[in-house]
C-alpha positions in Angstrom: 108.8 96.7 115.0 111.9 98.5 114.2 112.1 101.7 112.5 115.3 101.4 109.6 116.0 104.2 107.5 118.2 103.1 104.1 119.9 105.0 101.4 122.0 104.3 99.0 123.9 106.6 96.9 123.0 108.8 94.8 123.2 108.5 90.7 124.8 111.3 88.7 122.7 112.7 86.4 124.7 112.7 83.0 123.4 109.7 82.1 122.4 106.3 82.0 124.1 103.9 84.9 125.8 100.6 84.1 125.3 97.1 85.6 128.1 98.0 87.5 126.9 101.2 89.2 123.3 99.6 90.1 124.8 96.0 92.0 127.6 99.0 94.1 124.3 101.0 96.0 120.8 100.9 94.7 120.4 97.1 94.0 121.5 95.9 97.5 120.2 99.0 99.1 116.9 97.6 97.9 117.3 94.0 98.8 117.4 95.0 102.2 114.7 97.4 102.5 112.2 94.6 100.8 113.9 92.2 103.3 113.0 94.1 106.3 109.5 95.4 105.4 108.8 91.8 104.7 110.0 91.1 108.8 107.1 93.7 109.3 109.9 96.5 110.2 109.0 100.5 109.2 111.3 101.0 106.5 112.5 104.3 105.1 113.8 104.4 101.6 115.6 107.4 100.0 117.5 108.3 96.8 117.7 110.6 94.4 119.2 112.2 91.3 122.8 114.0 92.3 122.3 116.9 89.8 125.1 119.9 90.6 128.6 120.0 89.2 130.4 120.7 86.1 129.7 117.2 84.4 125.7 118.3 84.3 126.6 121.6 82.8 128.7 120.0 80.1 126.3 116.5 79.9 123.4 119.2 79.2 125.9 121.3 76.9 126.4 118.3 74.4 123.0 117.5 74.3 122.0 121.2 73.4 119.9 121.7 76.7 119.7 124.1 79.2 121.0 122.3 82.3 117.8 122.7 84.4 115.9 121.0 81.4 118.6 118.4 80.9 118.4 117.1 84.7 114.3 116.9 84.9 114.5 114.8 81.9 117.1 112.7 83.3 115.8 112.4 86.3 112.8 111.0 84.8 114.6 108.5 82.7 116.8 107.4 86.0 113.4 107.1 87.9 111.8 105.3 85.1 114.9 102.7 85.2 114.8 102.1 88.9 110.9 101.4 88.7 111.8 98.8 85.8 114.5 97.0 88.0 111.7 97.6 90.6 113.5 99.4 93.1 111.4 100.1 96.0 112.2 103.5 96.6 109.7 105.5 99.5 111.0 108.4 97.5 113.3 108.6 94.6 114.4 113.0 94.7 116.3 115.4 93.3 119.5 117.0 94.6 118.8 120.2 93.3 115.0 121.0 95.2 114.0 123.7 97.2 114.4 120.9 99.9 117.8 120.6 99.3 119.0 124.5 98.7 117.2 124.9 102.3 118.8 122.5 104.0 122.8 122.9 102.3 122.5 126.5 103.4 121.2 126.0 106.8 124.1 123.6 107.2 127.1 125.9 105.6 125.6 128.3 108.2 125.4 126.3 110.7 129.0 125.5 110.8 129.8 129.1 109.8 128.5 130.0 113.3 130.5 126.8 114.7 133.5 128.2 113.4 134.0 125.7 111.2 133.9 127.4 107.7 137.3 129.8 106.7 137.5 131.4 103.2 140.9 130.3 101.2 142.4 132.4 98.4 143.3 130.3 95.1 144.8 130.9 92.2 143.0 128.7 89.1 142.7 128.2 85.7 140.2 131.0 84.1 139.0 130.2 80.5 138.6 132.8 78.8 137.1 131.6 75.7 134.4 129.2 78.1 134.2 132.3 79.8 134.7 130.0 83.3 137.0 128.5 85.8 138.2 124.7 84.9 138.1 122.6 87.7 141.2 120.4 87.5 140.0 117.5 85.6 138.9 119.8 82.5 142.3 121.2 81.8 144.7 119.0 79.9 148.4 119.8 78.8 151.8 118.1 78.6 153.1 116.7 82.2 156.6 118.0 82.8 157.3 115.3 84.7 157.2 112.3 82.1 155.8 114.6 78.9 152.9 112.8 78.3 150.6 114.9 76.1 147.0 113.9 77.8 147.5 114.7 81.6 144.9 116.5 83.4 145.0 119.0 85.8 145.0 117.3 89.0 147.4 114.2 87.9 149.5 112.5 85.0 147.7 108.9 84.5 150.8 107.7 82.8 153.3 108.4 85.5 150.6 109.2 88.2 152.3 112.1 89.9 149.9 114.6 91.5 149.7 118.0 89.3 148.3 121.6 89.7 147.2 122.9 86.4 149.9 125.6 86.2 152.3 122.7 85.7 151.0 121.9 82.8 153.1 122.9 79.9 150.6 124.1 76.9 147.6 123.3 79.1 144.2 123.5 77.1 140.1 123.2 78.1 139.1 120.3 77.6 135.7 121.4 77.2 136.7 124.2 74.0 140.1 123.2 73.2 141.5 127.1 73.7 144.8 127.7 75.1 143.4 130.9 75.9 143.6 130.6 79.4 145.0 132.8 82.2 146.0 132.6 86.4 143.6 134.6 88.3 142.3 134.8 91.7 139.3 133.5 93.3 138.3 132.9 96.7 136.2 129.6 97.9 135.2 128.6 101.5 136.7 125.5 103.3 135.3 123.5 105.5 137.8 122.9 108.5 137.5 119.0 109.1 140.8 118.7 110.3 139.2 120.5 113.4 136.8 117.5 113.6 139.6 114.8 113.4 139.2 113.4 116.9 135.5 113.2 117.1 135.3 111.6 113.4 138.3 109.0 114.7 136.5 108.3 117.9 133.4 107.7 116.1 134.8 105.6 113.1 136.3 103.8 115.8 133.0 103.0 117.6 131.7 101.4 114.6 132.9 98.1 115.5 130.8 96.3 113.2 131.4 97.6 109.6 132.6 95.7 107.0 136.7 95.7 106.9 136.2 97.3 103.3 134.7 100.4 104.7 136.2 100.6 107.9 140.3 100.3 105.8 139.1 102.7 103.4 137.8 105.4 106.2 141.4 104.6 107.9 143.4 105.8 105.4 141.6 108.9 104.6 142.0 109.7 108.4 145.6 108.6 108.6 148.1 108.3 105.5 149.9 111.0 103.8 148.8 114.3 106.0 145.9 113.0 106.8 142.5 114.6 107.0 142.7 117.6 105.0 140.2 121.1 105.4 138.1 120.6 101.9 136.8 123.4 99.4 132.9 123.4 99.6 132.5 125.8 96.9 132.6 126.2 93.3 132.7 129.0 90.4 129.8 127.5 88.9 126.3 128.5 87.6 124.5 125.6 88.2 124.1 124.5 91.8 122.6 125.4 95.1 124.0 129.2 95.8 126.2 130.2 98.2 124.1 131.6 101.1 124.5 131.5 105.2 121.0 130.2 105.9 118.8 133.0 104.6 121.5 135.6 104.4 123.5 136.4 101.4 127.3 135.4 102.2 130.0 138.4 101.4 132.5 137.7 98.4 130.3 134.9 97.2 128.3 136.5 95.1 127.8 133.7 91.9 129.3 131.0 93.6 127.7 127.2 94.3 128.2 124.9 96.9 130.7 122.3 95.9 128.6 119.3 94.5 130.0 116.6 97.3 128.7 119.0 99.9 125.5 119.2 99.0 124.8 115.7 97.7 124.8 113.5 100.7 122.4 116.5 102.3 120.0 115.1 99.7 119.2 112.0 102.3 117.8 114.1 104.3 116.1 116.5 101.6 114.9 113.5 100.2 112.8 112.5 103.0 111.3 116.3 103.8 110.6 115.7 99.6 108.9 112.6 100.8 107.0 114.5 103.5 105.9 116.8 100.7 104.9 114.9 98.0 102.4 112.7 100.3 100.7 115.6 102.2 102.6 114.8 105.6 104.0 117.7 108.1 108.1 118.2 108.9 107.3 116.4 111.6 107.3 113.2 109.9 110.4 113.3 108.1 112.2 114.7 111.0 111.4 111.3 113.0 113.9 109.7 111.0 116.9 112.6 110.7 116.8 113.9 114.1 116.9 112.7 117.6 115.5 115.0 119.2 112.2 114.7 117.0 112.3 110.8 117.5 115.1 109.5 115.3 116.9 108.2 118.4 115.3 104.8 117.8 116.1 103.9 114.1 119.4 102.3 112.4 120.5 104.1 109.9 121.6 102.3 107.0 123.9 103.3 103.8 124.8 101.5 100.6 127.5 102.5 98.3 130.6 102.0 96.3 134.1 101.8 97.4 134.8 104.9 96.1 132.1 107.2 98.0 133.4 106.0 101.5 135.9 109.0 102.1 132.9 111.3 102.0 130.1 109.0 103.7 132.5 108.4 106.4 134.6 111.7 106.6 132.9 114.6 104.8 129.6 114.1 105.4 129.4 112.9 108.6 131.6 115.9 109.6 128.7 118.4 108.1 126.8 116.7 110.5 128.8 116.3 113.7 129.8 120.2 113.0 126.7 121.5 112.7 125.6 120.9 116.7 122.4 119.8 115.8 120.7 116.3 116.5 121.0 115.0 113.4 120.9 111.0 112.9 124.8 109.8 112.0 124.7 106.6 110.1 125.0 103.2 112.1 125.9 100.6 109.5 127.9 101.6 106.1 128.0 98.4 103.7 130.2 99.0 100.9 130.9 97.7 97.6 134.4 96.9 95.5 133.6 97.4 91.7 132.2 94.9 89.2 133.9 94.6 86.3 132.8 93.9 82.7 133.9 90.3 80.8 137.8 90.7 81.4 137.8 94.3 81.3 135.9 97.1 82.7 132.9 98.9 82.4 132.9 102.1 81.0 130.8 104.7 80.8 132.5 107.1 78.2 133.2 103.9 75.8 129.6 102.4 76.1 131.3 99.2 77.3 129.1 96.9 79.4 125.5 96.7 79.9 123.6 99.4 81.0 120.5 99.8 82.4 117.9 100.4 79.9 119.8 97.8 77.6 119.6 95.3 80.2 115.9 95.4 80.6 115.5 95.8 76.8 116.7 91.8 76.5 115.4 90.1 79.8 113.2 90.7 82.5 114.5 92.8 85.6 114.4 89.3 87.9 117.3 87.9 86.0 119.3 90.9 86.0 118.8 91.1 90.1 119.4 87.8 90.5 123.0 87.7 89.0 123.9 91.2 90.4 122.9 90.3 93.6 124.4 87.0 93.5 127.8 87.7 92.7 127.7 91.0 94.3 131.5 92.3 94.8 131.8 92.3 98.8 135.1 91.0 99.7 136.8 91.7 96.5 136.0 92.8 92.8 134.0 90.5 90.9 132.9 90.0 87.1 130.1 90.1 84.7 131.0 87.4 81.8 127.8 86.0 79.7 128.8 82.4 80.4 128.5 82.9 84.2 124.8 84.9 83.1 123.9 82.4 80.9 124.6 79.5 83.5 123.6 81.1 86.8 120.4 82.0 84.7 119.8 78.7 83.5 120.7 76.8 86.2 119.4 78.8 89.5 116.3 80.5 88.1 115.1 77.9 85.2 116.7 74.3 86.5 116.2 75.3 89.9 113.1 77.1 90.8 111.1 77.4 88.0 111.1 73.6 87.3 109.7 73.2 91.1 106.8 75.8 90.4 106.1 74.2 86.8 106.1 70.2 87.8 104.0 70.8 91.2 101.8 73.2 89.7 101.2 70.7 86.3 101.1 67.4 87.9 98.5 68.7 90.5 96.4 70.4 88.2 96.2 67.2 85.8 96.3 64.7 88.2 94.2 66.2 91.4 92.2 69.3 89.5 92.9 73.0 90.1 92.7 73.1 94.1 94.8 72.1 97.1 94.0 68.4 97.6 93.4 66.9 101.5 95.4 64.0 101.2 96.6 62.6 104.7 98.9 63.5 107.4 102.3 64.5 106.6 104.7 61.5 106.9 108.5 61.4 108.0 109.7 63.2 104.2 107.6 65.9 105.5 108.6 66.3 109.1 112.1 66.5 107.6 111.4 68.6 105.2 110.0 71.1 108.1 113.3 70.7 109.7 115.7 71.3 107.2 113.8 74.4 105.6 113.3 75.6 109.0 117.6 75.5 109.6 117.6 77.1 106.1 115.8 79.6 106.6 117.0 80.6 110.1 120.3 80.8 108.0 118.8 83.0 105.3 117.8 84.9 107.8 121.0 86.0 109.5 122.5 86.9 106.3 120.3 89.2 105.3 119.8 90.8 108.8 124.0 90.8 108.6 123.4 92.1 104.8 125.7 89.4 103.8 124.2 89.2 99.9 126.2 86.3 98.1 125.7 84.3 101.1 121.8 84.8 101.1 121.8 84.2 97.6 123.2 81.2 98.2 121.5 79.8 100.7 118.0 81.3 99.2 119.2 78.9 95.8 119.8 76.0 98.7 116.5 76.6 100.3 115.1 75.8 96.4 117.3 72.8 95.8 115.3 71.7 99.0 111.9 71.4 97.1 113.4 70.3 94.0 115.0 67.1 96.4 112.0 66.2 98.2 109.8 66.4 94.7 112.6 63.8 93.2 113.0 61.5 96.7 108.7 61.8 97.6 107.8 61.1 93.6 103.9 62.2 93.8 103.5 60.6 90.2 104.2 57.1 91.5 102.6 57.2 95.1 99.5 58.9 92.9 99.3 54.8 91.8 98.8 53.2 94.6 98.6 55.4 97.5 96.7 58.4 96.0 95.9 59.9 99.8 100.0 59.8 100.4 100.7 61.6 96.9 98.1 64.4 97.9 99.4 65.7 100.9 103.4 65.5 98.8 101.3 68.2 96.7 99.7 70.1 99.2 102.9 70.2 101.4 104.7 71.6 97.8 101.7 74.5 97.0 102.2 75.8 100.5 105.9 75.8 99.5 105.2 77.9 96.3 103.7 80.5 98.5 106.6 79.8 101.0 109.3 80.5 98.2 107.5 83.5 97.1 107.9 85.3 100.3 111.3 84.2 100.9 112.4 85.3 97.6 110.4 88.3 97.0 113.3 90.4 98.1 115.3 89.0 95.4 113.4 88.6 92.4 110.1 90.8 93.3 108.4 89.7 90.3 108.5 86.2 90.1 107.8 86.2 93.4 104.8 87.6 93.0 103.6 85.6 90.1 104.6 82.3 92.6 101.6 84.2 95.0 99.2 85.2 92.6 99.4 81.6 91.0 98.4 80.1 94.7 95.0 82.4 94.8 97.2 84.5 98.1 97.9 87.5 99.2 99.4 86.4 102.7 102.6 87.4 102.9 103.8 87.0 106.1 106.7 85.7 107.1 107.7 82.0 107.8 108.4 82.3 111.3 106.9 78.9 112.0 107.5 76.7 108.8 105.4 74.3 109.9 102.1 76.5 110.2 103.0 78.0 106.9 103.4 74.7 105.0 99.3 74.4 106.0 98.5 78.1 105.4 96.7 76.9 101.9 93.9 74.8 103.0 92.6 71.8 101.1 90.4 73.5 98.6 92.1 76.3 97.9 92.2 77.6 94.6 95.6 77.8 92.4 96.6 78.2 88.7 99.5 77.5 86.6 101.8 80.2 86.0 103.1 80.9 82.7 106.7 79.7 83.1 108.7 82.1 85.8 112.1 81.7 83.5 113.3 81.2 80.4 116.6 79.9 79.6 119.1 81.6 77.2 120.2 80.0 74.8 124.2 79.9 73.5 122.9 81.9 70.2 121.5 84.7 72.6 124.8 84.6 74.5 127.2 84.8 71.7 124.5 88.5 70.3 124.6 89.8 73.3 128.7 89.4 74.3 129.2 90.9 70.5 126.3 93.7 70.8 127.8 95.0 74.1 131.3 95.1 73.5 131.8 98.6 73.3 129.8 100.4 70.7 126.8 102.3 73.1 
């Protein structure tokens, strides 16, 4: 039994995610920990609610909160939301927990005394109206390179040149609107990864098996322009985990935070010691999977993200870690994610373009939602949501496909034989091919998901269906029933042991329907089909099932046609 510890990153608090955000971390993240409990492996799963930064204050601003208030209640919508698309999180936590103030200030100290931490002197934007510092991206003015009127402080997205905010001309807040700002000194700490540049490279370079997408991405951090650059790890903030070395108070920064992307990805860790807490267990336990002195030497550390959180999964974080000088677990395998974009645009967030979360679940069961996501998720390139593909991979996969096996086995047999497996006779050459070809397939299914290769599984978990659905059409139980009633029995009670087969198989997939396949055969055996040929005879003759209510539904062009004009933009 292997021990695999999965995260995937971490939602933002200031609001609810889109389709897009769930298929780029959580959604696959989960696929694979259901995948690898089900191949009897010890799985641990972490996320959690990233809760620090500006954004929160302002998120919890506009809705008239404080900000501690704003991010429990959030956090308790995000939680409800991932139980819904059933994410199978062994503990879904909270960036900003005692866990996680503990363990970012152990860390800041810890390469403090490494010689790794130097303070920097800045100049920045003080509002004096907000009474607050403006990180770049909430100061807007006129670019004096091209004079558009909307650039922000960090860059002009009309002619993309790379600002400070004191070239702004008439710069404003973005959060008030004054012009009442000023220039005025503040200090922040760094954290020196430049120092760290060889040992990152060497052990980026180790990773010979990451996907190209994270491995170019991690490349060009470490390499183009000036390369790896020292990075603030501070903020002038009053929400966030204070600045302290350890236990100590650190000189000069009184009223300062820890920069939100240092502390975030330290949540992986928190997360588990919340997980320790929450069920009663010691430190021990959660340190078996963070450190290897404590016994983490043995598990595989995997992470699941977007494109655009490699720089500080592969660079930032891992030089917290690395520059501490502790035995902390690195992560082995980093899958990554382009974006997925929304029916020949993008999703957005600040438009309400796309489907979101709790609108998705609102209109259709989670299954069909994973099943598309996960299907088309955007490995080697971007892909697209578009209602015609939903409405057709929908129909097709899910209702044609598998459901139609479920419903015509489980019918016939329960009209035509009564409501147990029958005895029929042996198994004939349909069968012992059958056994064959599934037992390929699912050899197949299973080195994709042990490579997490998601659109191939997909596919060859649809294939693995289309198998039942071929041998139902080719063996035709409702004309052998006529005249050789003993043959047509064992077709049926070959195809209830498949029900139960295709629940375990696709139970990682779509967790519910799998389930109702099991309940429906009167099991609770899920063990995996190592030998198909034992588990197409794990349901005796006798055994109980029912009929399940049908597993999918198909959308209909009217549904389509409300649901492309309901979520065009107006959220």
């Amino acid at each position: 039994m292997a021990r695999i510890l999965i995260t995937s990153a971490i939602p933002y608090i200031n609001g609810i995610k889109h389709l897009g955000n769930l298929v780029g971390s959580q959604l696959p993240a989960d696929l694979f920990a259901r995948y690898m409990r089900a191949r009897g492996n010890e799985v641990m799963f972490i996320c959690a609610t990233d809760e620090h930064g500006t954004p929160a204050e302002l998120a919890a601003a506009k809705a008239g909160k404080p900000v501690a208030d704003y991010c429990a209640e959030m956090h308790e919508v995000q939680a409800d939301l991932a139980r819904g698309f059933r994410l199978s999180f062994d503990h879904f936590g909270r960036s900003s927990s005692q866990r996680n103030h503990k363990l970012t200030q152990h860390f800041a100290g810890q390469l403090a005394d490494h010689g790794l931490i130097r303070e920097v002197s800045e100049k920045m934007i003080f509002s004096i109206d907000d009474n607050r510092f403006l990180p770049d991206r909430y100061i807007e003015g006129t670019c004096p390179n091209c004079g558009y009127d909307s650039a922000r402080g960090d860059q002009c997205d009309n002619c993309t040149k790379q600002l400070d905010p004191t070239d702004l001309i008439n710069p404003h807040s973005t959060i008030s609107g004054s012009t009442n700002l000023e220039v005025r000194e503040t200090k922040h700490l760094y954290l020196m990864q430049r120092a760290l540049r060889d040992k990152l490279e060497a052990w980026i370079d180790s990773k010979t098996d990451w996907p190209v997408l994270t491995t170019s991405i991690a490349k060009k951090w470490l390499n183009d322009g000036d390369g790896l650059q020292d990075r603030g790890i501070t903020r002038d903030l009053h929400w966030g985990i204070p600045v302290m070395k350890g236990d100590q108070p650190w000189p000069g920064m009184e009223g300062k935070v820890f920069y939100v992307w240092f502390d975030a990805p330290i949540e992986y860790i928190a997360g588990t010691a919340e997980w320790a807490d929450a069920n009663g267990k010691a430190d021990a336990d959660w340190e078996r999977w963070w450190r290897t002195d404590k016994g983490a030497d043995d598990v595989t550390y995997y992470q699941f993200m977007g494109k655009d959180n490699v720089p500080f999964h592969t660079l930032s974080f891992p030089a917290t870690i690395l520059g501490s000088g502790e035995p902390w677990k690195l992560v082995d395998y980093l899958k990554s994610f382009n974006y997925l974009n929304y029916d020949g645009g993008q999703f957005s967030t600040s438009r309400g373009r796309g489907v979101f979360m709790d609108q998705a679940l609102s209109i259709l069961p989670s299954d069909y939602w994973r099943w598309w996501l996960l299907s088309h998720a955007p490995e080697s390139a971007d892909s697209e949501f578009t209602w015609e593909n939903f409405q057709a991979s929908v129909n097709k996969d899910l209702a044609d496909v598998l459901g139609n096996f479920v419903s015509r086995v489980t019918k016939f047999a329960k009209s035509k034989l009564g409501e147990a497996v029958p005895e029929g006779g042996d198994f004939g050459p349909e069968e012992t091919a059958l056994i064959a070809d599934l037992g390929a397939r699912i050899r197949d299914y299973e080195a994709h998901m042990n490579a997490i290769e998601v659109r191939k599984a997909a596919a060859e978990l649809r294939a693995i269906w289309v198998i039942g659905n071929e041998y139902l059409q080719a063996a035709a139980p409702w004309s052998a029933i006529k005249t050789d009633p003993a043959r047509a029995e064992a077709m049926i009670r070959l195809s209830l042991n498949l029900i139960r087969v295709y629940a375990i198989l696709s139970q990682p997939f779509i967790p519910d329907a799998a389930q109702a396949m099991m309940d429906a055969m009167g099991s609770d055996d899920w063990t995996w089909p190592a030998d198909i040929g034992a588990a197409l005879r794990a349901l005796p003759a006798g055994h109980a099932f029912t009929v399940p209510e049908n597993l999918f539904r198909k959308i209909t062009d009217e549904e389509r046609a409300d649901w492309q004009q309901r979520f065009a933009g107006t959220r």
